[in-house]
Structure formats: structure tokens, C-alpha cells
N, C-alpha and C positions, 0 to 999 in steps of 0.2 A: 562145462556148466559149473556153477558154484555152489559150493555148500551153504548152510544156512552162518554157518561160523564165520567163513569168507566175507560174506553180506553185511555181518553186521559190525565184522573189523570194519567194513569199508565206511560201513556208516558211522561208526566212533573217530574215525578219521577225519571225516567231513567236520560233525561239531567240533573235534578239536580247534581243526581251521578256521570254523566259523569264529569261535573263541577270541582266535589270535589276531582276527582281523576289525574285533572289537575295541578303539582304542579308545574310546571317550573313558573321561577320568570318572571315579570313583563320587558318588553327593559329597561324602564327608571332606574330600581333598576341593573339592569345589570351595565347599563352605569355611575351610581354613584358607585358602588362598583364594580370598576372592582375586576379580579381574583388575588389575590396576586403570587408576582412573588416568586417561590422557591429558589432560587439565590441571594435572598435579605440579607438574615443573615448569608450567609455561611461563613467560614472563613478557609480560607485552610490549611491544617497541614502542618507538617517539609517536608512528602515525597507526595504531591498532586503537579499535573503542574499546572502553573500560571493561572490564570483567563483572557485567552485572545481571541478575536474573533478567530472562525475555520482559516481563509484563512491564518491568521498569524502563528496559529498550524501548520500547514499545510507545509507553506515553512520553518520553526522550523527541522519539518521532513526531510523535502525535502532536508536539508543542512547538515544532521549530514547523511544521508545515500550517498550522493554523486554519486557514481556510483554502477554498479552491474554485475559481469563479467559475461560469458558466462561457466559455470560449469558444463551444461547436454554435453556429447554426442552420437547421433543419430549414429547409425551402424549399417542399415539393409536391404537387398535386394540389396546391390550395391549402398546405397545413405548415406552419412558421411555430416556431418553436428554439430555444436556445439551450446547451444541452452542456454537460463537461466532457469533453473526450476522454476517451481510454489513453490515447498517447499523450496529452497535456497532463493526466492522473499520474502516469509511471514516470514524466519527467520529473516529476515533485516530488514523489518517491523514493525514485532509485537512488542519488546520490545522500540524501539523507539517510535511508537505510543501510548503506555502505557506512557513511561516518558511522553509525550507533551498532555496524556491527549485526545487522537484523540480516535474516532471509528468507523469504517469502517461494514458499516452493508448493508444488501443484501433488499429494501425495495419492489421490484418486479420482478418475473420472468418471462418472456412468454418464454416459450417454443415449439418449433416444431419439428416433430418427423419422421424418413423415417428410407429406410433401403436399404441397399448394398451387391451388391452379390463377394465376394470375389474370385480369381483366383480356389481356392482348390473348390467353391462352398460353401463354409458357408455364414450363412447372419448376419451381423452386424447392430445393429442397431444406426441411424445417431442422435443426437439432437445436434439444434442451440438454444440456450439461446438467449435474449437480456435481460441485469438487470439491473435496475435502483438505485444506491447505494446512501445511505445518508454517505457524510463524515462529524461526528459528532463534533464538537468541545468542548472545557471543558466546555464551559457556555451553551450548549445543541444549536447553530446556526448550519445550515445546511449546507453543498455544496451539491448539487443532481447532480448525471453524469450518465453517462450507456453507457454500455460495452455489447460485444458479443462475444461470445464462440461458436464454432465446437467443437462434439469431434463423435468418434464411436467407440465399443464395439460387444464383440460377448456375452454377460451378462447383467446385470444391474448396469452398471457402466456409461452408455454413459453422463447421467445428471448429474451427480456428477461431471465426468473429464470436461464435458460441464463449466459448475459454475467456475471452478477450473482455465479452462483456459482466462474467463471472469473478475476472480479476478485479476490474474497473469499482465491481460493488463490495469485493471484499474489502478494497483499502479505503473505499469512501464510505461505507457501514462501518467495514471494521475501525477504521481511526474515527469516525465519528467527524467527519470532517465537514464542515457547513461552505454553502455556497456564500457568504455572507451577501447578499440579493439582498437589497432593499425590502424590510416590512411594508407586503400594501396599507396595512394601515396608519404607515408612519402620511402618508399623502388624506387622508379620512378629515373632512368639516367637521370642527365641534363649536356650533353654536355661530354660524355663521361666520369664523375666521379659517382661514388654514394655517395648519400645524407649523412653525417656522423653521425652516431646513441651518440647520448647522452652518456657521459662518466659514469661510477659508481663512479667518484668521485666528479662530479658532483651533482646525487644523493646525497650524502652522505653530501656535506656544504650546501646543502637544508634543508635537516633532521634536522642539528644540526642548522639550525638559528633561533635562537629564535623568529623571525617576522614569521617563518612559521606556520599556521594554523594548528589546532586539524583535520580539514575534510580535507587540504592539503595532511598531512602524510597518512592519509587513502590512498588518494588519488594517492599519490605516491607508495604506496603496492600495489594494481591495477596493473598502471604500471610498476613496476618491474615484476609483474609475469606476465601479457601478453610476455614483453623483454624478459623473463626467464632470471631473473638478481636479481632475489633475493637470491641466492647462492652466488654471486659474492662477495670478501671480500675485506675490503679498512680499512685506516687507520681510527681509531675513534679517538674521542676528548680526549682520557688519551693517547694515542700511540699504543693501541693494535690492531691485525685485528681481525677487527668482520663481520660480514656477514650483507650485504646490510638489507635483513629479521631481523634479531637476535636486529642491528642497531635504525630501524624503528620502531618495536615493542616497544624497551625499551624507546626511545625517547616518544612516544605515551600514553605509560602508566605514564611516570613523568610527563607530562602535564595533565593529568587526573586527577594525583591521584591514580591511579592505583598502583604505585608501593607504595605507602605508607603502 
């Protein structure tokens, strides 16, 4: 058995140990060497995006993607409707993102989970997401936002389409990005005439002015296919008819580079 002297050697032992197995640095050494930043030596290659704060990435983005039509359509049970997909949203996205350098990452989920009895009697099951995203910038700065998804399934797909439809309104809230759809009341009687729609040839000395914008022409393709006017064929700048489409494209690509 041990003395009380034995016991408490044994226990001045221990803390010693404990002591030596504490190695985190001292505040003071903290505070003289802070952590070197990772970003300090980088130097960017030929095909890296610039080195510039997120928010600025961001509307970078936000202007080379301009708008995003409405491409889904809904036809079921008697209810029609035309909608923008989540995968037509992320193809417009993603490679843009990549050039400027952004990344869009999912940093928390909470999920809540129920379930629905459908007319046939099947039961679907409900989840609402709320997610918390980091929009990453090139220099690693943050924007934090959060978005919510519904979705239901009669499988194990509710969470996913959930996420899915959470992403879909982060980038089309978060970029702020319009359907550009026709004003109903650009079509509205005033005073017994109607409103006169935009000529295609009109169009077409837009296209070819050289003051017009890279995200303009885009922009203008948009609109011709909501008009259904991109068929429509007008005189081009050599004399030939070319189609409003065929027009805009080619234009679009000689300011890019594209057709090079």
C-alpha cells in the first residue's frame, strides 16, 4: 500500500506530463508571428482569373450572364406553366464561374422531413432545406447567403431535388438575374391602337453597331427568341439576307474571338 508522500509524487508526475504534452504556442508568440498569408507569393498564370475581391467576382458574373429564359415546361394534371431549370441555371453558371475564379459551395444544411398522401394513395416524402452558402472569391473572401428548397418524391430523391432547388434560387436571386419575358403590358390598348412591337430591322443596326456590348448581343438573343424573331431575315452589312439568329451569333463571335 502507499504512503500519502508516494501518492502525491505520483500525482506531481502526472501534471508534469500533462505540462509537456501541452504544445500550443504561447498569445504573445502568436501575436508576433502571425500566420503567413497563402496569397502572398502567388502569381497568376496565362489562364487564372485576376486577383480580385469576391463581391467584384461576383457582379464580373453577374454581367457576362445577363439574363436566363424560361426553358422548362410544366404539363401536368391540367396545369402548364414555363419554368427555368436548375440544370439550364448551373450550365450558365458554371463555366462563367470558373473563368472569374468564383466558387459556390453548400456550407450548411438543415433539413426537415414530412410526408404526403397523394390522390392514388401513395406517400411522398416532403423535405425543406434551408443552406447556408459560401460565394468564394479568387483571393479565398467570402459572401455567406442562404436559400430554401421544397421538393417531394415517392423514393430518395426528396433531399437532393431539395438542394437542387435551393441552388437554382441562390444563383437566380443571388445574381439577380431576370427572365427577360416579355412585359404583359408591353401588348396593353392605349386609346384604341396597339403598342407597335420593335421592327427586325431595328434589331439588326443594334447588332451591327459597334458601341453595342458583348452582354448587349446576348442580350438581344433573349429577346428575339421570347418575340419568336429569331428566324426573321433582314438585310446584313455585305447586302445579303441573313437571319436575325445566324446575324447575332456571327456578330458575337467576331467580338469575342470566337470566330478567329
Amino acid at each position: 500500500m502507499s504512503t500519502i508522500q508516494e501518492r502525491a509524487a505520483a500525482a506531481a508526475g502526472r501534471a508534469a506530463a500533462e505540462e509537456q504534452d501541452d504544445l500550443s504556442l504561447p498569445p504573445e508568440f502568436v501575436e508576433q508571428f502571425p500566420a503567413a498569408d497563402p496569397m502572398a507569393d502567388y502569381e497568376p498564370g496565362d489562364d487564372d482569373p485576376e486577383m480580385i475581391p469576391v463581391h467584384l467576382a461576383w457582379i464580373r458574373v453577374r454581367k457576362e450572364i445577363r439574363a436566363i429564359g424560361k426553358d422548362g415546361d410544366y404539363n401536368e394534371r391540367g396545369t402548364r406553366y414555363k419554368y427555368r431549370a436548375a440544370d439550364t441555371v448551373v450550365q450558365y453558371f458554371g463555366p462563367i464561374t470558373i473563368k472569374h475564379g468564383v466558387n459556390v459551395i453548400p456550407f450548411k444544411t438543415e433539413a426537415t422531413y414530412g410526408s404526403k398522401q397523394t390522390k392514388s394513395g401513395s406517400t411522398m416524402r416532403e423535405c425543406s432545406v434551408v443552406i447556408t452558402w459560401h460565394i468564394v472569391g479568387p483571393k479565398g473572401d467570402v459572401i455567406v447567403a442562404q436559400t430554401a428548397g421544397e421538393a417531394l418524391d415517392t423514393s430518395d430523391k426528396s433531399t437532393t431535388k431539395a438542394q437542387t432547388v435551393a441552388l437554382r434560387n441562390l444563383l437566380l436571386n443571388g445574381g439577380l438575374i431576370p427572365t427577360n419575358d416579355r412585359d404583359p403590358d408591353a401588348d396593353r390598348i392605349e386609346r384604341g391602337i396597339e403598342a407597335p412591337a420593335r421592327s427586325a430591322d431595328s434589331y439588326r443596326d443594334e447588332i451591327l453597331d459597334p458601341k453595342t456590348s458583348q452582354g448587349r448581343l446576348q442580350q438581344i438573343g433573349y429577346e428575339l427568341g421570347n418575340l419568336r424573331m429569331l428566324g426573321q431575315k433582314v438585310v446584313n452589312e455585305t447586302g445579303e439576307q441573313e437571319t436575325l439568329d445566324s446575324l447575332g451569333r456571327r456578330i458575337y463571335a467576331e467580338r469575342t474571338g470566337g470566330g478567329q
